[in-house]
N, C-alpha and C positions, 0 to 999 in steps of 0.2 A: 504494500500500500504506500501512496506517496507520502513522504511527510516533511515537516520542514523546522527549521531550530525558532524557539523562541524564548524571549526572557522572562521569569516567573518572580514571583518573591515567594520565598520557603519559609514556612513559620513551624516551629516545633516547640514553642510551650506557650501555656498561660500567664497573661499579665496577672502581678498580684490584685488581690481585691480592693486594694486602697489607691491601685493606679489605672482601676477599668472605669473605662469613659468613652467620648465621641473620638474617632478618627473622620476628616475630612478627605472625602478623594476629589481630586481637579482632574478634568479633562480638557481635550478640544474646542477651544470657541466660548470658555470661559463658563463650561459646566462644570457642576459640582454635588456631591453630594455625601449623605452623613451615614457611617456605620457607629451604630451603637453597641461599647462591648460589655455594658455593665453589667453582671451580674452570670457572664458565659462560665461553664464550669473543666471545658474539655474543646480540643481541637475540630471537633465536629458540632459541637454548635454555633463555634464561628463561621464554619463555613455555612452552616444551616442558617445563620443570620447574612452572611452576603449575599446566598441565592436567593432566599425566600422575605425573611424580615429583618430589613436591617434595619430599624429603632425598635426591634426585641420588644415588640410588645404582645408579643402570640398572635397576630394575625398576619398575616400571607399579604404582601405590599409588593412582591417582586423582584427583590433584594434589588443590591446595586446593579446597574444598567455598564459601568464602564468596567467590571471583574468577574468573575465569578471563581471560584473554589472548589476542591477536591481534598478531601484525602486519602494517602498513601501511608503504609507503613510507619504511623503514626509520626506524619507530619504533611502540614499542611500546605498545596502550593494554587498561589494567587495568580490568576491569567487573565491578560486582557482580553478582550471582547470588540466587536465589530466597534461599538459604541468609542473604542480608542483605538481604532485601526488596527486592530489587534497587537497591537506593539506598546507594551510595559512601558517604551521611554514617555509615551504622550500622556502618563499617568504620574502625578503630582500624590504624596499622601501628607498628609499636616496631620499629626498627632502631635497635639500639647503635651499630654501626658508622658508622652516620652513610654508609650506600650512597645512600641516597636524594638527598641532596646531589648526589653524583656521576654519578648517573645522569641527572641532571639532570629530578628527576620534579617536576612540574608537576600541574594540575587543571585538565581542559577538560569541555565542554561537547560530547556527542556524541548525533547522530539517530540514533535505531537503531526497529527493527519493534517494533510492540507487537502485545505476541503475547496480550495479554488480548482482543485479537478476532480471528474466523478469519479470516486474510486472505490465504486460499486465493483467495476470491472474485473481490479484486485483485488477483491476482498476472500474471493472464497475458494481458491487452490482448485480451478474448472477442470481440469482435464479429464477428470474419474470416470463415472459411471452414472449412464442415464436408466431409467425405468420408463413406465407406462404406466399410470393410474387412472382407472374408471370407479364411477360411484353407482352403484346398484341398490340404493334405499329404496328407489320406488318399484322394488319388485320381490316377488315371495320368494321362499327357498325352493321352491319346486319347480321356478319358473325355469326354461333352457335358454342358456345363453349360447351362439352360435360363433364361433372363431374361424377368420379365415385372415390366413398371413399369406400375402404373396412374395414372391422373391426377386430382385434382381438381375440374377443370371438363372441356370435352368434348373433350380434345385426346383424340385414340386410345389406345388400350391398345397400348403395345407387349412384341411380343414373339419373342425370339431364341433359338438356341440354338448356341452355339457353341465346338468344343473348349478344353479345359483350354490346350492347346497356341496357340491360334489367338488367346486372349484378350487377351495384351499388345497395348497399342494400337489396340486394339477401342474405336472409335465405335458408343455406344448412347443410344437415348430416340428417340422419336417423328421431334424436332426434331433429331436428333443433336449434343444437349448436354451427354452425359456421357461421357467415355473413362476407359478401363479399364487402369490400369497395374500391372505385378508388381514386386514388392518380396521376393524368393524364393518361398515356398510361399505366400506371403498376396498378396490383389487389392485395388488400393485403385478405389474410381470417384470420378472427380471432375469437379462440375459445370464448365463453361463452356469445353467444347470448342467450342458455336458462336460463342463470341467476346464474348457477348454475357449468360447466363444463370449466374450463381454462386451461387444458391442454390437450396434444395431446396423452396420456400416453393408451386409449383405439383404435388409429389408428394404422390400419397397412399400409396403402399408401392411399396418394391420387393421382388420376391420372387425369389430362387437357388435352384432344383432340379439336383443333380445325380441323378438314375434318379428314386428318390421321397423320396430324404434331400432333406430344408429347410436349406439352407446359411443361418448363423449372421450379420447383418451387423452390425458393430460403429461406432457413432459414432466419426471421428478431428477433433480442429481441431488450428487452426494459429492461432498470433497473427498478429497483421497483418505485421508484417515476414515470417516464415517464409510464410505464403500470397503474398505479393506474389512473393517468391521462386521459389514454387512456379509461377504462372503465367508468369513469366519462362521460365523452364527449361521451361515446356508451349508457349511458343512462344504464348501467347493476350495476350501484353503485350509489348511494347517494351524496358521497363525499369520497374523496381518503382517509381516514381513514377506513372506511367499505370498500371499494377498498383492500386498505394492507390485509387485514382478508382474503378478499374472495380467493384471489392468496395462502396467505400462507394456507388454509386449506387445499385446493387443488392438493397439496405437490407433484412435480413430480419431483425428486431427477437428473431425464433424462435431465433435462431443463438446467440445469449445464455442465452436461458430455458432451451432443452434441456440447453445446458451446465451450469448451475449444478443442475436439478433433476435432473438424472437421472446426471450424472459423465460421465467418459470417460478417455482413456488419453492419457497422455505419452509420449512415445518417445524413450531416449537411446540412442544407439547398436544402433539397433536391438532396442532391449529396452523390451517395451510395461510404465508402470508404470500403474494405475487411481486415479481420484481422484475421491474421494468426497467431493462440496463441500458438506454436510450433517454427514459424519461424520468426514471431515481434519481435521488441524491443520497446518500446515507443520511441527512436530518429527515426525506420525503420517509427512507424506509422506517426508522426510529420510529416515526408517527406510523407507522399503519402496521409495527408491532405493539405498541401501545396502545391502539384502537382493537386489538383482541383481547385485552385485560388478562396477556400471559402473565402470570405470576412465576419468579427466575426464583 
């Protein structure tokens, strides 16, 4: 992922209680405004008073607008924000109190994301492994679902039919190189139940009838660690080290391209979110994992 150096202030302890009071931060264009630290007891309510309330008075005001804060391994680092061009020099602090001192704040040097490019792109180690997911809620367990994969060159057309109920762990494809696994009302298929074939790179479509409804199939990947894992757990690798092997030998250069141009879905906790790597940003995705109410 891209990122870029910027300067921070480090704070690692508490002012005493007879020297917490207002700090003033100045910015650009002759802004300014007031952190309140009296009565903070630990490194994390001061950052909880710069992000959320800074005059500490238990209600939610939005903290400072030119900083905002984190903490790390118990100690605290202060960053500018668009509000100061994101750059610490255009930020002025006035403490009277002389907190600063005592807090033992400092000026370091921190790598963080640059988010002036999207770097959605890199974010997720693309080259692994795709699947196929269909959702089959709107139909019983008795109902037949009807499989037919065609191929690209002259392997045979195959084609199956087989109940909603019958479908877990269902080996399908010509070569029997794809199995069919549930995951509640949704079916994922994924390649290299022969042990041997992990990409889709010899398919020309696969098509799902159930009576004469077109069942919908949705592109899923996996990073490389998460797909090595995944064969592990299929029983097609040993241990996710011979896992990494079998994928990278397997090299289907496609596996990348469809991701980036056409999107596809992330899954946390079984909540699919979609990601549009043309039109995301990682603040767009942030927000439309937060709008599922995952709980980390």
């Amino acid at each position: 992922m891209p990122t870029k150096d910027i300067n921070a202030l480090k704070w690692t302890d508490i002012p005493p209680t007879t020297m917490q009071g207002i700090m003033t931060f100045k910015g650009p264009g002759n802004y300014s405004e007031t952190l309140n630290l009296q009565g903070v007891t630990s490194l994390n309510e001061i950052a909880q008073r710069i992000n959320t309330d800074a005059d500490g008075d238990g209600i939610s005001d939005g903290g400072l607008k030119l900083v905002r804060a984190f903490v790390r391994n118990n100690e605290l680092y202060v960053v500018p924000t668009d509000k100061s061009y994101l750059d610490m020099k255009n930020v002025i602090v006035d403490d009277p109190n002389g907190m600063l001192h005592e807090m033992n704040s400092n000026t370091v040097s921190l790598s963080v994301l640059d988010s002036s490019q999207n770097s959605l792109k890199n974010s997720f180690g693309l080259y692994a492994y795709k699947t196929k997911n269909f959702d089959l809620s709107s139909y019983s367990a008795t109902d037949n679902v009807n499989i037919t994969i065609n191929y690209k060159d002259s392997t045979p057309q195959y084609t199956a039919t087989i109940t909603k109920a019958g479908l877990n762990g269902s080996t399908i494809g010509t070569n029997s190189e794809f199995q069919i696994v549930q995951n509640g009302e949704e079916f994922e298929i994924l390649p290299g139940a022969d042990g041997s074939t992990f990409s889709w790179n010899n398919i020309d479509n696969i098509e799902i009838k159930v009576g004469s409804d077109t069942i919908k199939l949705e592109n899923f990947y996996y990073d490389e660690a998460s797909a090595a894992t995944k064969l592990v757990n299929q029983g097609w690798a040993a241990d996710t080290q011979s896992a990494k092997l079998k994928l990278k030998s397997d090299s289907d250069l496609k596996w990348r391209m469809d991701f980036l141009d056409f999107g596809s879905f992330i899954s946390i906790q079984g909540k699919k979110v979609q990601i549009d790597f043309h039109r995301d940003t990682l603040e767009s995705l942030v927000e439309k994992i937060n709008q599922t109410n995952t709980v980390f």
